[in-house]
C-alpha positions in Angstrom: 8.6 54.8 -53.8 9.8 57.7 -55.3 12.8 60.3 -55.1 11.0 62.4 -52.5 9.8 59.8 -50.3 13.5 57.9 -50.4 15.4 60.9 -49.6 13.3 61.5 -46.6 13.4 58.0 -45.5 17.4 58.2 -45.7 17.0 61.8 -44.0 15.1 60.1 -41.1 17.8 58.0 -41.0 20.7 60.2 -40.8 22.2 59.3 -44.0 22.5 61.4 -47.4 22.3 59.8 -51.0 25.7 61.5 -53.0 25.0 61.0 -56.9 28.4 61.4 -59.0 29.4 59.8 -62.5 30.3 56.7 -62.5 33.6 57.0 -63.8 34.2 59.0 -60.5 32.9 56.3 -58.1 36.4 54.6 -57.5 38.2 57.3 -56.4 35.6 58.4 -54.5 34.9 54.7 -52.7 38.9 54.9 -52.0 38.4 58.3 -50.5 36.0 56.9 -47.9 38.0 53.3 -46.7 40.6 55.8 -46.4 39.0 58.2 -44.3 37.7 54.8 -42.1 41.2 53.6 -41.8 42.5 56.7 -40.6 39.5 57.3 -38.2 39.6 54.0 -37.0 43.5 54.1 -36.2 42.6 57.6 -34.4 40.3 56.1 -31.9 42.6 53.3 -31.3 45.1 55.5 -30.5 42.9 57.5 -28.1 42.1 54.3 -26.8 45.8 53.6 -26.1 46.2 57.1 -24.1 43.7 55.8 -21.4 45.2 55.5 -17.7 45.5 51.6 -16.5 42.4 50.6 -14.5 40.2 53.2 -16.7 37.3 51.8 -19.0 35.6 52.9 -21.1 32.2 51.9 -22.3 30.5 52.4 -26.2 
């Protein structure tokens, strides 16, 4: 498989392919639990806000 191919395969997918130096990776792994975290605790707080007796379905 080749560059072309995978990048559409991961386009068909949704997804994009970030290249950065290694040295780099860390912070930028950090950067992205951290935005999960915060999302995360941002939908269980919407969650929260929901009237008794509402549901809500995924």
């Amino acid at each position: 498989m080749n560059l072309e191919h995978a990048l559409r395969a991961l386009e068909g997918l949704g997804l994009t392919m970030l290249v950065v130096p290694k040295a780099h990776a860390p912070l930028l792994e950090q950067a992205a639990a951290h935005a999960a975290k915060v999302s995360g605790q941002a939908a269980r707080e919407d969650h929260t806000h929901m009237e008794e007796g509402d549901s809500q379905y995924f």
